[in-house]
C-alpha positions in Angstrom: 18.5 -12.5 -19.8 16.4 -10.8 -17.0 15.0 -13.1 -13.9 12.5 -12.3 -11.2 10.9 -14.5 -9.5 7.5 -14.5 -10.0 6.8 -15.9 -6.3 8.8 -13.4 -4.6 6.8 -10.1 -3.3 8.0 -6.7 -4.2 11.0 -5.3 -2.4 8.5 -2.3 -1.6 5.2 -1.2 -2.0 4.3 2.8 -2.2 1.1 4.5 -2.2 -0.6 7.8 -3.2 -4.9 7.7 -2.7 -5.9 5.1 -4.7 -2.5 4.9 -6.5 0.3 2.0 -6.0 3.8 1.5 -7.0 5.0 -2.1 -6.6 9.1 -2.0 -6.6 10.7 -5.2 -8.0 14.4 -6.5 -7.7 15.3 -7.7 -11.1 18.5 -9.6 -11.9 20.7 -9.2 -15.6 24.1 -10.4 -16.8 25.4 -10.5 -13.1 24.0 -7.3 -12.3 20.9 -6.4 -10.0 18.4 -3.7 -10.9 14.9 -2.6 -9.8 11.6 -1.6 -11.4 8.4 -0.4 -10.6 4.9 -1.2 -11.6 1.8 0.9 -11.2 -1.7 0.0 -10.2 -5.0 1.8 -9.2 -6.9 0.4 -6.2 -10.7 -0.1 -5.8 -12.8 -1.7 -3.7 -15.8 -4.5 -5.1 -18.0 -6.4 -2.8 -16.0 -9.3 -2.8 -12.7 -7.3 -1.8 -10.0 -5.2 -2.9 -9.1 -5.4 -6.7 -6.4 -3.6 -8.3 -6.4 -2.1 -12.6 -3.6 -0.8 -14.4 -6.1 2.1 -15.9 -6.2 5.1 -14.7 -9.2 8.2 -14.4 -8.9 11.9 -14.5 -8.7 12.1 -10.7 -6.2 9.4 -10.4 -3.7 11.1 -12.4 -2.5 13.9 -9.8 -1.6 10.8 -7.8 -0.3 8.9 -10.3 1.8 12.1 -10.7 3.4 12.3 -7.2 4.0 8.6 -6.9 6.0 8.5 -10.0 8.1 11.3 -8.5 8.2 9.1 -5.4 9.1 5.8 -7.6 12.0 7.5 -9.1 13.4 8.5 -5.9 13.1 5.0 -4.4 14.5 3.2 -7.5 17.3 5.8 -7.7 18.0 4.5 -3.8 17.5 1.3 -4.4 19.9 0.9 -7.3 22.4 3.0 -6.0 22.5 0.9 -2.8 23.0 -2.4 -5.0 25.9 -0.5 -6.9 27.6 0.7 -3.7 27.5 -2.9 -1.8 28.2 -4.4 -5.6 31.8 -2.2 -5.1 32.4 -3.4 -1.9 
């Protein structure tokens, strides 16, 4: 069973333009993983708002925060293995 607190704020937050990657710690059978989730920013008059559709011109952003993600994740989880082995 997978657990993440719903409460708890992602370990990281990365950006490209418009473009956001939230990075979660996720827990599984004893072992600690992370994953990411993507969201497009706009503002409205009542604030900032946040969609998980993206345009045309969000997608060369989208592009290089993906590439971005996967580095930090592959950090991230090889951190936890390291200090798992320890």
């Amino acid at each position: 069973m997978t657990t993440s607190s719903n409460n708890a704020p992602p370990v990281d937050e990365l950006r490209v333009g418009t473009c956001r990657a939230a990075i979660w710690r996720n827990e599984a059978d004893g072992n600690t993983f992370h994953t990411a989730t993507f969201s497009r920013l706009y503002k409205t008059e009542d604030g900032w708002r946040s969609r998980s559709s993206f345009g045309i011109n969000d997608l060369p952003h989208l592009a290089l925060l993906a590439q971005d993600t996967h580095r930090a994740l592959a950090e991230l989880n090889a951190a936890t293995d390291s200090s798992a082995d320890e």
